[in-house]
N, C-alpha and C positions, 0 to 999 in steps of 0.2 A: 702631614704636619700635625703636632700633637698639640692642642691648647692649652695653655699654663694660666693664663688669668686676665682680666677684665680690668679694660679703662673706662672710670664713670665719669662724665661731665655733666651736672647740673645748673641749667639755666630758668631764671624765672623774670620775668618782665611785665608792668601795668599797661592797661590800655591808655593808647593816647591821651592826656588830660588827666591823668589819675599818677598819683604818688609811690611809692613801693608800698608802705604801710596801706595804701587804701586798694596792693592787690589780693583780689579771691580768689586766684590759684595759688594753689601749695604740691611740695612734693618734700617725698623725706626717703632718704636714704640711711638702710642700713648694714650692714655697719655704714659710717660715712668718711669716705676717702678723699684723703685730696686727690685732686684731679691728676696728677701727676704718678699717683701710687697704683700699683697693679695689686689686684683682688686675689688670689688666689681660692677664698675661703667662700660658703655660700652666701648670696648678696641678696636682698629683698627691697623693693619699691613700695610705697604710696603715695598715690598721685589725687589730687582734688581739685574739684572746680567748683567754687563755688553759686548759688543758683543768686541772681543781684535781687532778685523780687523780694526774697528771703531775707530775714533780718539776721544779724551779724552772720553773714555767710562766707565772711573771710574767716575768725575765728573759728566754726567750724569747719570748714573746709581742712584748715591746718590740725586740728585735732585729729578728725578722720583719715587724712595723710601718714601721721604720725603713728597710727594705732594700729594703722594697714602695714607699715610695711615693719612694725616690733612683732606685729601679730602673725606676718608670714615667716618671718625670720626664725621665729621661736617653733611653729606649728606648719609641718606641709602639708597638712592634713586639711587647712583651711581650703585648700586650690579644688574644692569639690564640694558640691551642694549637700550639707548634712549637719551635724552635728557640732564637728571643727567652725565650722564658719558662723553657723548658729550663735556657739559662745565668742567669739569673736565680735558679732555683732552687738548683742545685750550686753558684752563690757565697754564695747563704747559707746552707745548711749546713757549708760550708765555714769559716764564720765560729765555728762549735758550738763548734767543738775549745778554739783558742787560748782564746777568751774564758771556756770551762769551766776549762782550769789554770790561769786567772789568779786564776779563784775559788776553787778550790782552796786554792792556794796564800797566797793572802786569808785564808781561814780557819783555813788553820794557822800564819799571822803572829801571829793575834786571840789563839790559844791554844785555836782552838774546831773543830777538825780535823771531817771528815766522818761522822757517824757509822756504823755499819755497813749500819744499812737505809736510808741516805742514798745510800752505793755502787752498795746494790742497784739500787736504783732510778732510777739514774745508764747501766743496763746498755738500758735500754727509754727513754732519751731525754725530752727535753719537747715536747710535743705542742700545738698551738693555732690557730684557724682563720683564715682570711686574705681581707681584702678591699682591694681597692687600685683607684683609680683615677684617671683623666685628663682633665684639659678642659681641651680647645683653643679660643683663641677663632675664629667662620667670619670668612673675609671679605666684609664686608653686613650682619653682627650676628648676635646668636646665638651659640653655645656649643655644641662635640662633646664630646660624655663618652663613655667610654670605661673597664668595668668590668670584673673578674676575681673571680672568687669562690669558696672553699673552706669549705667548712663555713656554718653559718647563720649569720653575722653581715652586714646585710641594707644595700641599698641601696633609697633612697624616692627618684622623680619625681615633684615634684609640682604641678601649676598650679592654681590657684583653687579652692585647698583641695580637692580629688581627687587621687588618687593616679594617676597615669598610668602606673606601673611598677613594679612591686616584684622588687627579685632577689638572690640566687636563691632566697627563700624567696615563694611566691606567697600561699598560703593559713595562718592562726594555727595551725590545727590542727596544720600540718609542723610546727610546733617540738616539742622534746620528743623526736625519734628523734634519735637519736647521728648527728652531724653528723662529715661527714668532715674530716681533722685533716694540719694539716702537723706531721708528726715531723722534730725538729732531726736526726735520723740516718738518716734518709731519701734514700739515693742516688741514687735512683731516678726522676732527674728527667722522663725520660719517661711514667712512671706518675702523676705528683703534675700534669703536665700535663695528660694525657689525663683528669684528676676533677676538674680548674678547668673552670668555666663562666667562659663572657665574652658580654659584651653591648655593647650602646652605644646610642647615643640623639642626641637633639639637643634644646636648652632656648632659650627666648625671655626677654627682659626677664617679669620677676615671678616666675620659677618656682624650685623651691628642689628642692634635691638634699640629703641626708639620710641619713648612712652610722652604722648603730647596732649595737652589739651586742646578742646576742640577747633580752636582756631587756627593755629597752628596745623593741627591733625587734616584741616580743611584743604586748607593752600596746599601740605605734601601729598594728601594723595590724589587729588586737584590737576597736577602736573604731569603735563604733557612727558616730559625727562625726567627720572625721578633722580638719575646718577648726576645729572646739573645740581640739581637743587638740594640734593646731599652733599653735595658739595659745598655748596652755599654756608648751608646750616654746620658745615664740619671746620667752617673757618676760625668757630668759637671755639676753645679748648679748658676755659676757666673762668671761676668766676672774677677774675684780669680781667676776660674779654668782655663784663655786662656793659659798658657803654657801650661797643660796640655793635653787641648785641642789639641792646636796643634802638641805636640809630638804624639798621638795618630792619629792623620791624617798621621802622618808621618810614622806611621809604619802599617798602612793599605794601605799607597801608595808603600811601600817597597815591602809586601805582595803580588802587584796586584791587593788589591782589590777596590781600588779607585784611580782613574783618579786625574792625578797631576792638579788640578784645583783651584780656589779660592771656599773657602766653607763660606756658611749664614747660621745660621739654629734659628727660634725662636721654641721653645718650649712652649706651653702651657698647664699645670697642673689646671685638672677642680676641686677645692677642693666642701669637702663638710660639712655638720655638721647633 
């Protein structure tokens, strides 16, 4: 069977008690399809999570989503420790600045100026971890991907309900240590290189690619059956299904079995003909 192209469904959901505006996961797809549209053409990810200790770590997060997956899309060259990725990184940080005094200055239009421990903490930047990726389609069918990754927010391979890949988190137990963090003031693009992992792979008709944030990321690979609980997770098909969605986090968090967290999750469906 030869594969012809790719169904994206993106889903994003706040932790318990928290509003969609008030969530610090982001993800961005590009190009971005509706959910119902088959891809044929190369598709790129970026996925954030933002770190809460960190100040505005939702609008960062979503910036560095955004900039990962225009940045994979444009450049494949990114998906490897060097120079690609280097510039990649010092254009967005670069981005930190402007778009902070715009907020700034947002705020003191509102009447609602910075507070003082708002400054403070303005001085140590926002912090959130990064996964991005790429798939090409081969010629003769099939599918290269092509991933990067900072911190635990997890990329799944998967074919006939088995997990053929999991990265860069391998085993449930790793979650839980303090995950390494892209800081918006972060110069230092040779160093934030040299602490991305990258990988790659190749997919055949039926196999599904699956990029979550860590909570999420936790519960699937967590699970006793993963083909169950792919299933679970495949009952969402658009973002129609976010109530749904999110009742469903909600009573796996009643359950225990997921961490009251903000959840991202893209799913990709490799079709075929």
């Amino acid at each position: 069977m030869t594969s012809s192209g790719l169904y994206v469904t993106r889903l994003i959901a706040p932790k318990s008690g928290s509003t969609e505006a008030e969530c610090e996961d982001a993800a961005h797809v590009v190009p971005a399809p509706r959910f119902d549209e088959l891809v044929e053409a190369p598709l790129a990810v970026g996925m954030s999570d933002g770190a809460t200790e960190s100040v505005l770590a939702k609008d960062w997060a979503h910036l560095l989503a955004q900039s990962a997956a225009q940045h994979a899309r444009e450049d494949e060259h990114v998906f490897r420790s060097g120079p690609s990725f280097e510039s990649f990184a010092r254009n967005t940080v670069s981005f930190w600045k402007p778009w902070l005094e715009k907020y700034i200055e947002g705020r003191a239009a509102e009447g609602n100026p910075l507070k003082w421990y708002e400054q403070a903490k303005l001085a140590s930047g926002a912090s959130a971890t990064l996964l991005m990726l790429r798939m090409d389609p081969v010629l003769g069918g099939g599918w290269h991907w092509r991933c990067a990754a900072l911190g635990d927010s997890c990329l799944f391979h998967v074919r006939d309900g088995k997990i053929l890949r999991s990265f860069p988190v391998e085993d449930a137990d790793e979650f839980g240590v303090t995950p390494r963090l892209f800081n918006s003031l972060n110069h230092d693009s040779a160093l934030l290189s040299a602490r991305t992992l990258f990988t790659e792979g190749s997919c055949e008709a039926g196999d599904r690619l699956l990029l979550m944030t860590d909570a999420l990321a936790h519960w699937f690979l967590s699970a006793a059956d993963h083909a169950s609980v792919l299933g679970e997770l495949s009952e969402f098909s658009g973002p129609h299904d976010g109530p749904r969605f999110s009742e469903w986090l909600q009573g796996l968090r009643s359950e225990g079995a997921l961490h009251n967290d903000d959840v991202a999750v893209v799913r990709i469906d490799v079709e075929g003909q």
